[in-house]
Backbone as a chain_set.jsonl record, in Angstrom:
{"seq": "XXXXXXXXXXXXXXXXXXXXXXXXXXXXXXXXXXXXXXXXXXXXXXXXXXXXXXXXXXXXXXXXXXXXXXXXXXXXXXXXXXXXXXXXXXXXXXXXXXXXXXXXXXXXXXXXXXXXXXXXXXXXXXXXXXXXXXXXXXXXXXXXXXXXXXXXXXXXXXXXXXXXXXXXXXXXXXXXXXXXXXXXXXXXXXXXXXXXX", "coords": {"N": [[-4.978, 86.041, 1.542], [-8.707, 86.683, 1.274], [-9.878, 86.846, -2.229], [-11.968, 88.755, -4.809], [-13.454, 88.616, -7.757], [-15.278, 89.969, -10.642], [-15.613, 89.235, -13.85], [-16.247, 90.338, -17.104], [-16.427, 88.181, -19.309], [-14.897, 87.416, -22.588], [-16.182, 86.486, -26.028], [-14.777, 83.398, -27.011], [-12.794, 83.142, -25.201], [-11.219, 80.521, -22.79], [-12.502, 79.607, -19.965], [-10.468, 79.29, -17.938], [-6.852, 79.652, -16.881], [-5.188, 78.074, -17.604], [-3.637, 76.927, -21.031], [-4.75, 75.056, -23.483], [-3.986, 74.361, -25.992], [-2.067, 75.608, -28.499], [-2.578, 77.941, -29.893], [-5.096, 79.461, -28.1], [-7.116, 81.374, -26.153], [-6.771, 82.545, -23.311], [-7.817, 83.256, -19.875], [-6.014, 84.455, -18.881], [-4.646, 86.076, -20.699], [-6.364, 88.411, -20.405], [-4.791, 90.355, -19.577], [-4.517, 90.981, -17.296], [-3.667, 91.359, -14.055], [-3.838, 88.43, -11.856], [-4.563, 87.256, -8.843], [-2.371, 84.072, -7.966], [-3.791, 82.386, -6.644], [-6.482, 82.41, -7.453], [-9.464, 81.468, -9.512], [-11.789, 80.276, -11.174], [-15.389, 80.831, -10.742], [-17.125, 78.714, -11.394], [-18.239, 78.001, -15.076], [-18.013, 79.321, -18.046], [-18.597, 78.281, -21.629], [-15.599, 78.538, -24.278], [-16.82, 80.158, -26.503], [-19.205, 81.299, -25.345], [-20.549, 84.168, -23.94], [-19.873, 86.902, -21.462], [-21.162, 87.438, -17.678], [-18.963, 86.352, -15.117], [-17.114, 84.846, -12.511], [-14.849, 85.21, -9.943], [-12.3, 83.676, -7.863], [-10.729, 82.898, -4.841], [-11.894, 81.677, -2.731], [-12.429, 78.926, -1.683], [-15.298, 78.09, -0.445], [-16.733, 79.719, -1.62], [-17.209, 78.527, -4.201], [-18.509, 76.108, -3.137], [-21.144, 76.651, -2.4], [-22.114, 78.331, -4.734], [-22.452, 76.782, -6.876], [-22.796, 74.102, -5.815], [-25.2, 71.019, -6.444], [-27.583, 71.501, -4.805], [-27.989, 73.783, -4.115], [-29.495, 75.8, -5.353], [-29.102, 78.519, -8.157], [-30.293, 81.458, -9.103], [-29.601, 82.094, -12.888], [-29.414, 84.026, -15.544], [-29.233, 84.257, -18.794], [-29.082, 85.785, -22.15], [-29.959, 85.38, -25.756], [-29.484, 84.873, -28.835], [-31.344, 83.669, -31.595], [-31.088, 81.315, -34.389], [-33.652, 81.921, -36.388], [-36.936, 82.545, -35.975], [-38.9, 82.007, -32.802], [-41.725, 79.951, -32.012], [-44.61, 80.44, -30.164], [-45.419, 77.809, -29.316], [-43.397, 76.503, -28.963], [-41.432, 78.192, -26.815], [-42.945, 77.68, -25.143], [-42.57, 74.858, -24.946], [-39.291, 75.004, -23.978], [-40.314, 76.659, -21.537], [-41.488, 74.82, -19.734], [-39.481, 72.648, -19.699], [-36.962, 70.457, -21.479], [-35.946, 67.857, -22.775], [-32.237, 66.828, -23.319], [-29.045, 65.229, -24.166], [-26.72, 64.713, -21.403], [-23.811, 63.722, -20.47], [-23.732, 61.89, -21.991], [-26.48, 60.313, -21.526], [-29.661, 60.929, -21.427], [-31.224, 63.659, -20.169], [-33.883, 65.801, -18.493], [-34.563, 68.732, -18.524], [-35.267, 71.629, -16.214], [-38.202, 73.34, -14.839], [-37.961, 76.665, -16.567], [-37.892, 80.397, -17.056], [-38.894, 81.936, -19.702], [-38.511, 84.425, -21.913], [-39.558, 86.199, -24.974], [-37.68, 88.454, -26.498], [-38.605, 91.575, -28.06], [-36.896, 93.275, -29.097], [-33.238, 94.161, -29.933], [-31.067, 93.278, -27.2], [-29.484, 95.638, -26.018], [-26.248, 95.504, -25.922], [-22.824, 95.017, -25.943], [-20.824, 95.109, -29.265], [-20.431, 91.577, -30.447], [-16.627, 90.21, -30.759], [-15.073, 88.248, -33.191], [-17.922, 89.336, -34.745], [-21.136, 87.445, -35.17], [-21.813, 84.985, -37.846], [-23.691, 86.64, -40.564], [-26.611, 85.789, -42.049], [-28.268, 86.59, -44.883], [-30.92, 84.926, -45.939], [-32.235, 84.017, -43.502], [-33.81, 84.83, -40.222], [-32.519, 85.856, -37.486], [-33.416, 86.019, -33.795], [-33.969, 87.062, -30.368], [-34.128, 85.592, -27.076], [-34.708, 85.975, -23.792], [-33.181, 83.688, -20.691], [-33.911, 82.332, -18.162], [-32.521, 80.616, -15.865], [-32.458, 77.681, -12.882], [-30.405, 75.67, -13.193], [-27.483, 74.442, -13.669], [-25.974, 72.87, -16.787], [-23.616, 71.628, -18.397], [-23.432, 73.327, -20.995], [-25.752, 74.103, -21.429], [-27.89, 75.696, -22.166], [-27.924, 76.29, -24.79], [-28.323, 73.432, -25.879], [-30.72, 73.101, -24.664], [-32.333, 75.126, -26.327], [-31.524, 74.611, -29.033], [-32.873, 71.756, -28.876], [-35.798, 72.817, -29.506], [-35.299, 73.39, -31.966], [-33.985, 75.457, -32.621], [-31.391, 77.064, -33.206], [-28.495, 78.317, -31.41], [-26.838, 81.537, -31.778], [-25.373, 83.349, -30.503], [-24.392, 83.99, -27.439], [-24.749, 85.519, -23.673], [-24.251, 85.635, -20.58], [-26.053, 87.197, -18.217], [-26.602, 87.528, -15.796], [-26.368, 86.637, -12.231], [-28.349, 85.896, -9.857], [-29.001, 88.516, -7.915], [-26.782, 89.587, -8.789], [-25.15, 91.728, -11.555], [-24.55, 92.017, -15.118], [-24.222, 94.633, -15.853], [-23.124, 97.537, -17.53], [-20.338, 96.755, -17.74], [-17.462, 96.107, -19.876], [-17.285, 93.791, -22.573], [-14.2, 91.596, -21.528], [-13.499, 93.608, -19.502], [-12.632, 93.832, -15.798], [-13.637, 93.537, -12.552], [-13.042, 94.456, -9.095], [-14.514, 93.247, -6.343], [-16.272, 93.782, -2.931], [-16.583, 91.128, -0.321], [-18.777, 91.466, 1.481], [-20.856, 93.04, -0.402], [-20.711, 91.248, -2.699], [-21.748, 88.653, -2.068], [-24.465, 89.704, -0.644], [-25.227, 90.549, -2.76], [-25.62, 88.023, -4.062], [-27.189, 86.639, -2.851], [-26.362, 84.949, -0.629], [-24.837, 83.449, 2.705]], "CA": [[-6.044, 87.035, 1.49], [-9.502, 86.304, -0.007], [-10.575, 88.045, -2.633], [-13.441, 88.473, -5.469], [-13.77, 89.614, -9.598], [-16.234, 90.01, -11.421], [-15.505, 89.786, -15.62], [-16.876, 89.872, -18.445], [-15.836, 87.446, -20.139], [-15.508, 87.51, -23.736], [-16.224, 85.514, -27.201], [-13.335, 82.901, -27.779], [-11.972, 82.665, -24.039], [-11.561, 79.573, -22.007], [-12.752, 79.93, -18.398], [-9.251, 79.086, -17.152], [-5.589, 80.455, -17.383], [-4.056, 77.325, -18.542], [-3.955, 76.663, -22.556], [-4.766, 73.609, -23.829], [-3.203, 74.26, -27.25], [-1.0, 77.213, -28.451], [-4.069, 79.242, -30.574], [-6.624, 79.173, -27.564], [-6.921, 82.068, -25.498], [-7.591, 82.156, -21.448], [-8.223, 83.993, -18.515], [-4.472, 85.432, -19.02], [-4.585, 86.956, -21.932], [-6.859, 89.284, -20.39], [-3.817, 91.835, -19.319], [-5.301, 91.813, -15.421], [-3.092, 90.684, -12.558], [-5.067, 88.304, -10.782], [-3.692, 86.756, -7.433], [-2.068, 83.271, -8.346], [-4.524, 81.419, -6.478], [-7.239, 82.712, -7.739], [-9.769, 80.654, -10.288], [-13.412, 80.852, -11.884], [-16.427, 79.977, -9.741], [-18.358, 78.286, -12.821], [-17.8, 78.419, -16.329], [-18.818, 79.774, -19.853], [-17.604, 77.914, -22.665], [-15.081, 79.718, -24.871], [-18.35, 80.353, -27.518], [-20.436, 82.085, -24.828], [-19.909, 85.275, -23.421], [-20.732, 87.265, -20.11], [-20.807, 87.256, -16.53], [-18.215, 85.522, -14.895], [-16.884, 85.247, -10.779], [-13.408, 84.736, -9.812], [-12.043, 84.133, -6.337], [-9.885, 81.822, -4.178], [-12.648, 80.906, -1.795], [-13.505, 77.81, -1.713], [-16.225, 78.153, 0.129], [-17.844, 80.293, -2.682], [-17.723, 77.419, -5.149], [-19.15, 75.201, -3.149], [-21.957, 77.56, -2.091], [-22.925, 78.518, -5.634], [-22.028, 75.566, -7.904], [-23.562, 72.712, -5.74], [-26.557, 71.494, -7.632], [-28.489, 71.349, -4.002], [-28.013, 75.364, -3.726], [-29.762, 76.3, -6.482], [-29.052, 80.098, -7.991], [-30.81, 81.954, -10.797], [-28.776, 82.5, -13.525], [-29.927, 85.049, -16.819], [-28.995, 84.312, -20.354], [-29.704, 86.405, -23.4], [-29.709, 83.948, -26.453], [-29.585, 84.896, -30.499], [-30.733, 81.948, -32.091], [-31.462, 80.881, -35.974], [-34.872, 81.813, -36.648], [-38.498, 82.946, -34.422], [-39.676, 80.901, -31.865], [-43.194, 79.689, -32.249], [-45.088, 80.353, -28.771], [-45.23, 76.343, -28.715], [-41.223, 76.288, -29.098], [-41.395, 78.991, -26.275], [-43.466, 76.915, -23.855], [-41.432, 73.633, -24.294], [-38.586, 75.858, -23.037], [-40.639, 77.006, -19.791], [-41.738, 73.585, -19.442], [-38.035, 71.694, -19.395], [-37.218, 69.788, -22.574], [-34.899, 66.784, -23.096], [-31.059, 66.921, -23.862], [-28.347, 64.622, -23.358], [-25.976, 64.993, -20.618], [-22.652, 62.658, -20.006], [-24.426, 60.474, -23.115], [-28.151, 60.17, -20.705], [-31.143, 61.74, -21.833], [-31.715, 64.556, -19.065], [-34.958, 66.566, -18.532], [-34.535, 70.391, -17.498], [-36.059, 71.79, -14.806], [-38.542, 74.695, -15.635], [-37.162, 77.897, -16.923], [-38.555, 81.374, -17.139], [-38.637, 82.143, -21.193], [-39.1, 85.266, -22.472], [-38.925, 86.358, -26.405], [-37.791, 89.711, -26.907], [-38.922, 92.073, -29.241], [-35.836, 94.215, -29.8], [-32.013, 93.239, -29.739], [-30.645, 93.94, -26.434], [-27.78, 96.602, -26.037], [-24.842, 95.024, -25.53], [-21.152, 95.23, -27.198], [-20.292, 94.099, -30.44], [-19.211, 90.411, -30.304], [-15.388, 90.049, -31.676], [-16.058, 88.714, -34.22], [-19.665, 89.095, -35.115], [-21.936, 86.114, -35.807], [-22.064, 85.017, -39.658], [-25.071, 86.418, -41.169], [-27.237, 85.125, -43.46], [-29.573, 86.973, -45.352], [-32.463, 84.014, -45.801], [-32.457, 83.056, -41.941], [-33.707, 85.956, -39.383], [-32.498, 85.69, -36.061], [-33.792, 86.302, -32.847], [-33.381, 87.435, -29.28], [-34.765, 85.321, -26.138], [-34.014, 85.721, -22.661], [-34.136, 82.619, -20.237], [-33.458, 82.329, -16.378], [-32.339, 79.079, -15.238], [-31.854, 77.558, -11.496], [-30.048, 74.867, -12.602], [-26.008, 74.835, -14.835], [-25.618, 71.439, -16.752], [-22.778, 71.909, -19.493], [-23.578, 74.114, -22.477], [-27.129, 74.008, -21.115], [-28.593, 76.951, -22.636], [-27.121, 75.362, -26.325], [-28.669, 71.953, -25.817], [-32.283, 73.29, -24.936], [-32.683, 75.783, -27.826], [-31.148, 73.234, -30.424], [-33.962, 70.749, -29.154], [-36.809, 73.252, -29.869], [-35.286, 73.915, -33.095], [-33.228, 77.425, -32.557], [-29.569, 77.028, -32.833], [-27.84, 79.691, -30.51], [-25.799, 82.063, -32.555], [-24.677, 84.471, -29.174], [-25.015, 83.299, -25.959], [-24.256, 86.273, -22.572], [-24.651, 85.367, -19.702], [-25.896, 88.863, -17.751], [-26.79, 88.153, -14.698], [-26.056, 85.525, -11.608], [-28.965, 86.183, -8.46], [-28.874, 89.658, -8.026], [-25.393, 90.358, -9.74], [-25.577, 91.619, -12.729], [-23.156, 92.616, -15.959], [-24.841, 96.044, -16.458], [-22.105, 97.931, -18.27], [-19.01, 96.062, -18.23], [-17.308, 95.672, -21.386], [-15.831, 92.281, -22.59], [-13.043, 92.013, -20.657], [-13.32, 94.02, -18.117], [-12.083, 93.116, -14.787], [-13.365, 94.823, -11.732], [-12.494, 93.329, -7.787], [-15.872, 93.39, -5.281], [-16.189, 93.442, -1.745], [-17.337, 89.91, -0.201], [-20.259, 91.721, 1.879], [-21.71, 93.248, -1.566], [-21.21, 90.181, -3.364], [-22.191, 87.622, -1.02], [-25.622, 90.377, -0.949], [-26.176, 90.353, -4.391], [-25.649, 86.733, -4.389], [-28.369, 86.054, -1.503], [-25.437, 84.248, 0.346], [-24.831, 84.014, 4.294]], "C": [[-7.118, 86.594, 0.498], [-9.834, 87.304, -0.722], [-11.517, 87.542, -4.285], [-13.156, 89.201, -6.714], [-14.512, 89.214, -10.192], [-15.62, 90.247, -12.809], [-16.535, 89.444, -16.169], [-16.161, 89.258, -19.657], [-15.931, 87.244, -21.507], [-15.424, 86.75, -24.756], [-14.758, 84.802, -26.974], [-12.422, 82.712, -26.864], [-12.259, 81.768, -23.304], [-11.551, 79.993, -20.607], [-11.646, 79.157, -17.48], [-7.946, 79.8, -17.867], [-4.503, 79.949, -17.804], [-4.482, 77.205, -20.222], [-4.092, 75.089, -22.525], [-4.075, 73.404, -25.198], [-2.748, 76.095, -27.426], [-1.922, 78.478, -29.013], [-4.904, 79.376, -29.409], [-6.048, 80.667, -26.711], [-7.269, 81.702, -24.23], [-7.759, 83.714, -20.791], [-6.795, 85.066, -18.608], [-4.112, 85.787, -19.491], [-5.442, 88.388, -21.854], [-6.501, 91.033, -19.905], [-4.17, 92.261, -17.702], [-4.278, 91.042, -14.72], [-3.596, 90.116, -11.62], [-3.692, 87.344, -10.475], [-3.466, 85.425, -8.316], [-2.846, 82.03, -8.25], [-6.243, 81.916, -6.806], [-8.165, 82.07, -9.115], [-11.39, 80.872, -10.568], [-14.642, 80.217, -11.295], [-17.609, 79.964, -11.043], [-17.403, 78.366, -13.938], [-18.71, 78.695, -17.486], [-17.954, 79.214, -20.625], [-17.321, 78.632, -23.529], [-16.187, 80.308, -25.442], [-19.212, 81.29, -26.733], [-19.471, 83.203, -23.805], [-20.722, 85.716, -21.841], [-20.095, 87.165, -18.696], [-19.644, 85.728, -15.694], [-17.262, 85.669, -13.276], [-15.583, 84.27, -10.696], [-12.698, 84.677, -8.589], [-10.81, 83.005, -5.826], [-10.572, 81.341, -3.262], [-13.241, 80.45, -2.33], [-14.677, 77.401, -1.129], [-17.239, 78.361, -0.652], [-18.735, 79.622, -3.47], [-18.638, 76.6, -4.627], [-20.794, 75.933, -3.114], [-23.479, 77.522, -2.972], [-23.048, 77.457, -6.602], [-22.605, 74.441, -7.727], [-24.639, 72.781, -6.165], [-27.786, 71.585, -6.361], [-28.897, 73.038, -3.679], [-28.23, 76.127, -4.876], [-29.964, 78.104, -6.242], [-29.471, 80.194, -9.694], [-30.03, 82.271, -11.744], [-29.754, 83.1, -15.155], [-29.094, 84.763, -17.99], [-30.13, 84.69, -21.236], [-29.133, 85.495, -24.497], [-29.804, 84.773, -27.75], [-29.398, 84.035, -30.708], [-31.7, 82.295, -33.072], [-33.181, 81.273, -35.48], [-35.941, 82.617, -35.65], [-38.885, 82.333, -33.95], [-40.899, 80.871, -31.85], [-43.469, 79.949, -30.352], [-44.873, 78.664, -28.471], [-44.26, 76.096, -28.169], [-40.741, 77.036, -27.614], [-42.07, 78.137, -24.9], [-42.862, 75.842, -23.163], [-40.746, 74.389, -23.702], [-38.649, 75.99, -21.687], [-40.819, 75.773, -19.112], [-40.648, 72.512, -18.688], [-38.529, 70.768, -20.931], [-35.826, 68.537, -21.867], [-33.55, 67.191, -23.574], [-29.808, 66.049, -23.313], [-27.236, 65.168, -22.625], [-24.976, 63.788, -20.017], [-23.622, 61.182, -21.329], [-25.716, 59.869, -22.567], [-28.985, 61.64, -20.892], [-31.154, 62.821, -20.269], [-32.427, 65.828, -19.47], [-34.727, 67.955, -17.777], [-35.372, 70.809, -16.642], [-36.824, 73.107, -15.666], [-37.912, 75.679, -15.956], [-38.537, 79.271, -16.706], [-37.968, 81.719, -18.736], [-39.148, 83.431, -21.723], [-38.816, 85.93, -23.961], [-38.838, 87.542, -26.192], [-38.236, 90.673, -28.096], [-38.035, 93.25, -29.849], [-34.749, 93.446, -29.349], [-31.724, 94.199, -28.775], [-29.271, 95.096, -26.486], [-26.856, 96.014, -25.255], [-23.923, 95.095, -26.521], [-21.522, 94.368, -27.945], [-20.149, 92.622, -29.984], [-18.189, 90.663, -31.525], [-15.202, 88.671, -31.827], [-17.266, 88.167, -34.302], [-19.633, 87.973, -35.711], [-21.656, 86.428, -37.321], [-23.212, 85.809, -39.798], [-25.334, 86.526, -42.367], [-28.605, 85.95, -44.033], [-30.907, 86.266, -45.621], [-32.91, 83.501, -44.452], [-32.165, 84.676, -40.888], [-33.624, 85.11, -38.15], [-33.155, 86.556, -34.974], [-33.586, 86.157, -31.776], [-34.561, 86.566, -28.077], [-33.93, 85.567, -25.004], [-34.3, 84.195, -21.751], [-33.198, 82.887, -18.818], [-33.486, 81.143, -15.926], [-32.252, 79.203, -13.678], [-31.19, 76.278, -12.049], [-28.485, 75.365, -14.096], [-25.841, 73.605, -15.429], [-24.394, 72.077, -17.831], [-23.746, 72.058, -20.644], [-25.579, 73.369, -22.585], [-28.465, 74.522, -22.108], [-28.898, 76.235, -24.287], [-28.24, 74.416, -26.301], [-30.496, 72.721, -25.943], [-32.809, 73.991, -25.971], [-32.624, 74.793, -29.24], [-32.35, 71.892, -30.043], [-35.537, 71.22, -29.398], [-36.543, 73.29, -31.388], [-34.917, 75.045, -33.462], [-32.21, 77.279, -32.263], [-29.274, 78.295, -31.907], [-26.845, 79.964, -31.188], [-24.851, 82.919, -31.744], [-25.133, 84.003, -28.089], [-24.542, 84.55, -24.714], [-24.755, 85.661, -21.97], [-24.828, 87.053, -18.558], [-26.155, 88.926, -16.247], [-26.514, 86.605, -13.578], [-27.102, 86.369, -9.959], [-28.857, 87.564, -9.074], [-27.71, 90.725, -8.547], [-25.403, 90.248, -10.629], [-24.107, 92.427, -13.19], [-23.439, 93.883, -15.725], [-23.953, 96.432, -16.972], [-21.317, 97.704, -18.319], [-19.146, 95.485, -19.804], [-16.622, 94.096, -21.191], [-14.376, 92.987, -22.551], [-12.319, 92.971, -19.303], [-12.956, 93.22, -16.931], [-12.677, 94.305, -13.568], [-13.174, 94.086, -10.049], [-14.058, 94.176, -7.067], [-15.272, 92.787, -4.01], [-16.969, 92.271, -1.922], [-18.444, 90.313, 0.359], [-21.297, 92.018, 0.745], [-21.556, 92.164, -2.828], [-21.789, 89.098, -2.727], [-24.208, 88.031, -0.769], [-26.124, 89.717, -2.084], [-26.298, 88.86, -4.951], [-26.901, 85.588, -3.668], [-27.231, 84.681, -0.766], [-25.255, 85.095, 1.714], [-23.296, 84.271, 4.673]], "O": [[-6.89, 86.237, -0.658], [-10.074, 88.43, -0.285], [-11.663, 86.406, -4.736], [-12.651, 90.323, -6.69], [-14.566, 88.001, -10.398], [-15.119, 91.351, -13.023], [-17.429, 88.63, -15.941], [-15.55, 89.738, -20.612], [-17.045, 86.865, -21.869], [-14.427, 86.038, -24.642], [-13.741, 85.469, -26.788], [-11.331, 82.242, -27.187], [-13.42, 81.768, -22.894], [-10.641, 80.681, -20.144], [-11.943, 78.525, -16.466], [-7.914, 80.332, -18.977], [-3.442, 80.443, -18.186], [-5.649, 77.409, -20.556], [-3.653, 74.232, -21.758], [-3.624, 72.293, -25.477], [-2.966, 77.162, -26.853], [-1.925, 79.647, -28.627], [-6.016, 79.447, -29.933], [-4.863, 80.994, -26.645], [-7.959, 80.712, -23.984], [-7.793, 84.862, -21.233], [-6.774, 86.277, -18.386], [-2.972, 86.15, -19.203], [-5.403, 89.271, -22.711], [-7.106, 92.103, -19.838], [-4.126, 93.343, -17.117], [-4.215, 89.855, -15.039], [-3.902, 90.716, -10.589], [-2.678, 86.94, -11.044], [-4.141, 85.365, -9.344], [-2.864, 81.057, -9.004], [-7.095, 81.496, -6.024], [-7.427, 82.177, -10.095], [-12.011, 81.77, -10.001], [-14.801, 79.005, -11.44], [-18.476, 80.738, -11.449], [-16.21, 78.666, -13.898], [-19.862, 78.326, -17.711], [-16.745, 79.429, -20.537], [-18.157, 79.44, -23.934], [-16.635, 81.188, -24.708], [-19.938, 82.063, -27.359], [-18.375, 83.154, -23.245], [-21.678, 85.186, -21.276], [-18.912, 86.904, -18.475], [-19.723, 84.507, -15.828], [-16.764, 86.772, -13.052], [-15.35, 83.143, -11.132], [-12.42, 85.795, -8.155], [-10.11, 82.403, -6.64], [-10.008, 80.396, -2.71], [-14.149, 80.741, -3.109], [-15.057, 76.253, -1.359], [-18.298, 77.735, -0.683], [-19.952, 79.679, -3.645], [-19.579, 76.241, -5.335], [-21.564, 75.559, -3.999], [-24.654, 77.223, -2.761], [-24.146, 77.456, -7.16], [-22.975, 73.701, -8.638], [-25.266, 73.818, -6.382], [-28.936, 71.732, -6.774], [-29.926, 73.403, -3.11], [-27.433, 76.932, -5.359], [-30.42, 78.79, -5.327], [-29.249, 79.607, -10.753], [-29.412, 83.219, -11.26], [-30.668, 82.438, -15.646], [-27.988, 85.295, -17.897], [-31.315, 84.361, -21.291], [-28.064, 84.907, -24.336], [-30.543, 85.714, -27.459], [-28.394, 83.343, -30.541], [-32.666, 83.055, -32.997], [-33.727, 80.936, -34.43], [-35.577, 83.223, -34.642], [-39.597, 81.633, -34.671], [-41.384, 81.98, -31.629], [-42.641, 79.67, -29.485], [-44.226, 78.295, -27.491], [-44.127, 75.559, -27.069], [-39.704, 76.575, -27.138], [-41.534, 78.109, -23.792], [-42.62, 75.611, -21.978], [-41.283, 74.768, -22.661], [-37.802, 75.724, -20.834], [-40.356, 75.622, -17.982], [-40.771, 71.847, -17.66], [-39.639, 70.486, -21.381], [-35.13, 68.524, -20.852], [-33.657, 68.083, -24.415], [-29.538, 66.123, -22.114], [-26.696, 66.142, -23.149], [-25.397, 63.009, -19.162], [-23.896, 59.985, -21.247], [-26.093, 58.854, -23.154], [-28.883, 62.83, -20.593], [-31.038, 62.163, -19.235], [-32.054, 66.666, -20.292], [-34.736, 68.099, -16.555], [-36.341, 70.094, -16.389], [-36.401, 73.699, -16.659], [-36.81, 75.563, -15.418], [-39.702, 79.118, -16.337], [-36.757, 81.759, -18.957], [-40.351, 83.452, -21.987], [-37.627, 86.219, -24.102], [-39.83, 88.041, -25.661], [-38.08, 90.181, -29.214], [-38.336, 93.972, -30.799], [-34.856, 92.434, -28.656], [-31.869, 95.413, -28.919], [-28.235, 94.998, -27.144], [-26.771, 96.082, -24.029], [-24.149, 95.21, -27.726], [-22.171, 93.335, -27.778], [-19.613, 92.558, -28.878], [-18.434, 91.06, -32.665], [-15.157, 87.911, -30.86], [-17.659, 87.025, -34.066], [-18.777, 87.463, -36.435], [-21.398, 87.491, -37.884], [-23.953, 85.581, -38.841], [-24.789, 87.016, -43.356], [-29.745, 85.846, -43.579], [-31.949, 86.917, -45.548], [-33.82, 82.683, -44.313], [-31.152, 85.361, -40.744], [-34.272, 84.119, -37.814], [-33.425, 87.731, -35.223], [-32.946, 85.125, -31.572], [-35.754, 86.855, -28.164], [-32.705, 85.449, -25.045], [-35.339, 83.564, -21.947], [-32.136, 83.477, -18.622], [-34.55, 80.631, -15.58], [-32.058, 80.276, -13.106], [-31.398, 75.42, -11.191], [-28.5, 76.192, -15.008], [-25.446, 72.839, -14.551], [-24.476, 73.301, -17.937], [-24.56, 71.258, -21.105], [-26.237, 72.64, -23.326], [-29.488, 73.997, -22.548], [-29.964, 75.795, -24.718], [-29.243, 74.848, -26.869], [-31.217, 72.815, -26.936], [-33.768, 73.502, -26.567], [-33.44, 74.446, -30.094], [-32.646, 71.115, -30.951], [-36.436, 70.385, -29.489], [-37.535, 73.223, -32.115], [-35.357, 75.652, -34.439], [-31.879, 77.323, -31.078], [-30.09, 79.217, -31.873], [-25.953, 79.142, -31.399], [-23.725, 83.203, -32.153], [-26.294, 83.637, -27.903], [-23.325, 84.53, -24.898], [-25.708, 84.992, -22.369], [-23.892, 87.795, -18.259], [-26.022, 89.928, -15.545], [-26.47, 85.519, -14.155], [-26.596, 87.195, -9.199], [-28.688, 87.826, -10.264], [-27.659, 91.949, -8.672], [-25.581, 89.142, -11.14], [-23.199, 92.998, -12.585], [-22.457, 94.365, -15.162], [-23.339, 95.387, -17.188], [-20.792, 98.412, -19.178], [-19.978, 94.927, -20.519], [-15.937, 93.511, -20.352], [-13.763, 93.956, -22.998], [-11.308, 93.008, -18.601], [-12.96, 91.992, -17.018], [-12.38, 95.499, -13.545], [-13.219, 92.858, -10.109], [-14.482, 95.314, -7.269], [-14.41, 91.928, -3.825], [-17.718, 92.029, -2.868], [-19.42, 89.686, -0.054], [-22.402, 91.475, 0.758], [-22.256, 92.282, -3.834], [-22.689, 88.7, -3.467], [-25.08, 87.163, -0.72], [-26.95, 88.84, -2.336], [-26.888, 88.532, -5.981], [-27.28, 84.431, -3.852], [-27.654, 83.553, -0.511], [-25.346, 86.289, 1.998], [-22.997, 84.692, 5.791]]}, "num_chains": 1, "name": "protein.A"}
């Protein structure tokens, strides 16, 4: 039987349900009963939080994951410091970052700085903070996923990422799920909200 979950995945979990060492948490620590064959279409590294799609069709993965079937993906970012409009343009632009040890150029983005901190849960546990170093909130909308993407382009403007969500994938979004939640979707209303045929 196929079937579909949506989590929210939270601070400090690896986007699988094996361990790699005995401290790490996973996917199975999250107290949900998911089918056996069931596995994560994408990933967030433990560090970043957010949206997250879980299924046994393989079909899905290939769908959304190949890099020829490009899908929008939404991250909200807290990173060290204020972004200069310049810092803000590279961004929209595509900057430089390496990838597999080769320089690779991003594809445009959509960059937007916010001017309040979004509402979302706590992270467990909260960022350090530092009283001489104000942070700040950007959103950015990618079409493309390289590993710890988001990370790489901020850190080459000069804005470490202190929180990373991921909130939204195409038209599916977190909206109120807590970290950790678990909830199961039909394939017609995800496959919708996904702009899949």
């Amino acid at each position: 039987m196929i079937t579909y979950f949506i989590i929210y995945k939270p601070f400090g979990v690896l986007s699988q349900f094996t361990r790699e060492a005995e401290d790490q948490k996973t996917l199975a620590d999250l107290g949900f009963d998911f089918p056996k064959d069931v596995y994560p279409v994408g990933r967030l590294d433990a560090d970043s939080e957010g949206l997250l799609i879980l299924s046994n069709d393989k079909k899905l993965n290939e769908a959304l994951l190949h890099p020829r079937n490009k899908h929008n993906r939404c991250y909200l970012a807290q990173v060290e410091g204020i972004p200069t409009e310049e810092s803000l343009k590279q961004l929209r632009n595509g900057v430089q970052f390496k990838v597999k040890g080769k320089m690779y150029q991003s594809q445009a983005a959509i960059v937007t700085q916010l001017q309040s901190t979004p509402s979302l849960p706590e992270r467990n546990p909260p960022i350090r903070f530092r009283m001489n170093k104000p942070t700040s909130w950007i959103q950015l909308e990618l079409s493309e996923g390289k590993n710890r993407q988001v990370r790489k382009m901020c850190a080459a403007v000069g804005f470490p990422v202190l929180r990373l969500v991921r909130t939204q994938i195409e038209n599916l979004e977190l909206g109120d799920m807590l970290p950790g939640e678990v909830r199961s979707i039909e394939r017609t209303e995800l496959f919708s909200l996904l702009q899949l045929k």
